[in-house]
C-alpha positions as a printed NumPy array, in Angstrom:
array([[  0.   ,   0.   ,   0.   ],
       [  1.446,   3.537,  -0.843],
       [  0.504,   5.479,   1.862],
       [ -0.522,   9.267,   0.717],
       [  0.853,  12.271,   2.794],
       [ -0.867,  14.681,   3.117],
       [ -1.508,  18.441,   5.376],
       [ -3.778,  19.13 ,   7.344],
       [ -5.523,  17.315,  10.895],
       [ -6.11 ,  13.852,  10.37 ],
       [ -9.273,  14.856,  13.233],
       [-11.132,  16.375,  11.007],
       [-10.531,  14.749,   7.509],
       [-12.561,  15.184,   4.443],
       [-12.594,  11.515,   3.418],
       [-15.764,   9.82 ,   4.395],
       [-16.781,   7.247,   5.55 ],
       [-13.731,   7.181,   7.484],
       [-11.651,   5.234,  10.203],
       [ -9.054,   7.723,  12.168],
       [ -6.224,   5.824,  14.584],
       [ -4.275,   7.006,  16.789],
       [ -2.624,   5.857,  19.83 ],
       [ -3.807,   5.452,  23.185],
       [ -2.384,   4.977,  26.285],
       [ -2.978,   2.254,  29.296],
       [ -3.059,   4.752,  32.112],
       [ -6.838,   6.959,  31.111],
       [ -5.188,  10.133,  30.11 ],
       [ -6.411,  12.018,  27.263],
       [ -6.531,  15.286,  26.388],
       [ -2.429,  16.126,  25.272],
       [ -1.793,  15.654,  21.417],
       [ -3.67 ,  14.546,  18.925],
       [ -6.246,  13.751,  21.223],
       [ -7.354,  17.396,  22.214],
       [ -7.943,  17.865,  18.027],
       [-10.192,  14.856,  17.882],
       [-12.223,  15.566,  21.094],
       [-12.731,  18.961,  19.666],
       [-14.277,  17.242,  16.617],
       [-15.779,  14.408,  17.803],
       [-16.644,  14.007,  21.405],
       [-17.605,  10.541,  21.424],
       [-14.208,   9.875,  20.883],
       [-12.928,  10.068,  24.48 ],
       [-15.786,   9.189,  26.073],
       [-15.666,   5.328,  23.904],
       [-11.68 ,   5.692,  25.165],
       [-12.79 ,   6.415,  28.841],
       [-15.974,   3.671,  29.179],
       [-12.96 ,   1.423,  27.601],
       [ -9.604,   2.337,  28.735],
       [ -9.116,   0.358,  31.848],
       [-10.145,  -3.002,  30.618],
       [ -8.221,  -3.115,  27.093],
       [ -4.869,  -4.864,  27.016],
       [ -2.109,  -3.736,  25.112],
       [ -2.518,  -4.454,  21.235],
       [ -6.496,  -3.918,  21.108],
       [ -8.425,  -1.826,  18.961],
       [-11.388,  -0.531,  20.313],
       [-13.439,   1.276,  17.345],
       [-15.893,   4.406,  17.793],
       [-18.487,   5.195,  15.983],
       [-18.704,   9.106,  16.174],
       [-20.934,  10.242,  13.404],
       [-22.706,   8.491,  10.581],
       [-19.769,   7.74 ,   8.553],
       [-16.516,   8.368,  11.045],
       [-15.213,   5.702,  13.163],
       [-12.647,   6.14 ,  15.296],
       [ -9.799,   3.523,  16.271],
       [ -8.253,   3.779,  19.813],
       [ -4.96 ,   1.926,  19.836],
       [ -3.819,   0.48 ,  22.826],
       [  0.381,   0.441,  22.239],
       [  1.564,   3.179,  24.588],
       [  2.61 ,   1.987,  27.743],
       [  2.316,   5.22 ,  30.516],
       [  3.132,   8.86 ,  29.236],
       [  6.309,   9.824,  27.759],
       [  8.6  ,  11.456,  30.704],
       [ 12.417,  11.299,  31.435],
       [ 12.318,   7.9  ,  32.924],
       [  9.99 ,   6.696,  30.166],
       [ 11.16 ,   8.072,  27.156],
       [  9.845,   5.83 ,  24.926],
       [  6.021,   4.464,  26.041],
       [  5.028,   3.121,  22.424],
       [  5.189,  -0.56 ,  22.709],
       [  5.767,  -1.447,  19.237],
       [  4.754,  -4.854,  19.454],
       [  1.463,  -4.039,  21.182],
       [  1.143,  -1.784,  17.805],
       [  1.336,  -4.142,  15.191],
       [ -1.142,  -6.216,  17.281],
       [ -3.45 ,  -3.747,  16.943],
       [ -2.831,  -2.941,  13.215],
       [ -4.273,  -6.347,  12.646],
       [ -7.014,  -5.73 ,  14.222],
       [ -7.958,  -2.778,  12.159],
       [ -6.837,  -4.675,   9.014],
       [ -9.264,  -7.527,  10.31 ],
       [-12.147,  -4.612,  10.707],
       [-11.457,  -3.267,   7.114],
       [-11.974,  -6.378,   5.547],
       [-15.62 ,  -5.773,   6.489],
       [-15.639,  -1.81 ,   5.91 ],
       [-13.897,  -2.148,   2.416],
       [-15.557,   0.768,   1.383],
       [-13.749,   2.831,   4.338],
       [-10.309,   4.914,   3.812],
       [ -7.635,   4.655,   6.595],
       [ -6.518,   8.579,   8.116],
       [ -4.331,   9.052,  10.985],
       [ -1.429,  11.33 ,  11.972],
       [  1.821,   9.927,  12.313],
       [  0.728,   8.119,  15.067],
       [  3.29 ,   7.072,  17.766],
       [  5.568,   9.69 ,  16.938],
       [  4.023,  11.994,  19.448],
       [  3.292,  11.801,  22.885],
       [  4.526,   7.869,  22.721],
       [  7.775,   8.69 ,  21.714],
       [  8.715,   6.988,  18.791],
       [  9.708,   7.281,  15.415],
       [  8.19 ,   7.163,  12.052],
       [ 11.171,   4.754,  10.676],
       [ 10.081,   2.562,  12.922],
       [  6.31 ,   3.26 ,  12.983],
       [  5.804,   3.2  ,   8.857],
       [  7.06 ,  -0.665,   8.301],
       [  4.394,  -1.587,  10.588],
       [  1.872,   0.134,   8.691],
       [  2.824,  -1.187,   5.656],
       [  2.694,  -4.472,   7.056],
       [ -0.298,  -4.449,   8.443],
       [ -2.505,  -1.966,   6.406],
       [ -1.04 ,  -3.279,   3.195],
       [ -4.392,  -3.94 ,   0.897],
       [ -6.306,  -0.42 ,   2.127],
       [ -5.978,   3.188,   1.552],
       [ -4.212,   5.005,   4.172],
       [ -3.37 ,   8.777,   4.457],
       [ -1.154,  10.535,   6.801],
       [ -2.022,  14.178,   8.245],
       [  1.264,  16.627,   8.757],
       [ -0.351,  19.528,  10.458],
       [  0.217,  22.537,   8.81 ]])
């Protein structure tokens, strides 16, 4: 799959219908990152995360559905927050665990183009070398696009 770059926030995209991932956590926090654009947008977003958070193991994907034709995919690869004794919380196992799972959703939602931002490169701490492969790996048969804020 060639992923497509593109600029803009991957929270609000113009594709629909839609599935936007991103990282979260394993400790309930929300708000920092890419997360405070998507609650902005869509609400329903944290409060699926929160009802959900504390109960998900590392490598799930929980999915949202936050409007008609937007779902939202919470996944659970980031071990803690990002600190000076944690510097690196994305777990990148726990991530390509989870990228099957939204491959194994897609193969329902053909129909459904892939958006996120460069997800784990954030708040988790990682990098996009080593994020991308896994996308690619995982995501290989759908359309994905990648938001660089402007």
């Amino acid at each position: 799959m060639p992923i497509t770059y593109v600029t803009g926030d991957a929270a609000d995209p113009e594709e629909r219908p839609v599935l936007i991932l991103h990282i979260v956590n394993n400790k309930g926090g929300w708000g920092a990152g890419f997360t405070a654009s998507l609650s902005a947008r869509w609400p329903k977003a944290e409060s699926s995360y929160r009802t959900t958070w504390y109960r998900t193991n590392f490598g799930r994907c929980v999915f949202a559905v936050v409007d008609r034709d937007v779902f939202v995919g919470h996944l659970f690869a980031q071990n803690g927050y990002k600190s000076r004794l944690n510097p690196h919380p994305l777990n990148l196992t726990a991530l390509g665990t989870a990228l099957e799972r939204v491959a194994e959703f897609m193969q329902v939602c053909l129909d459904m183009e892939i958006v996120m931002p460069r997800i784990g490169c954030g708040l988790a701490g990682g990098t996009w070398e080593e994020v991308e492969p896994l996308v690619q790996k995982h995501l290989a048969p759908f359309t994905a696009k990648v938001y660089d804020l402007r």
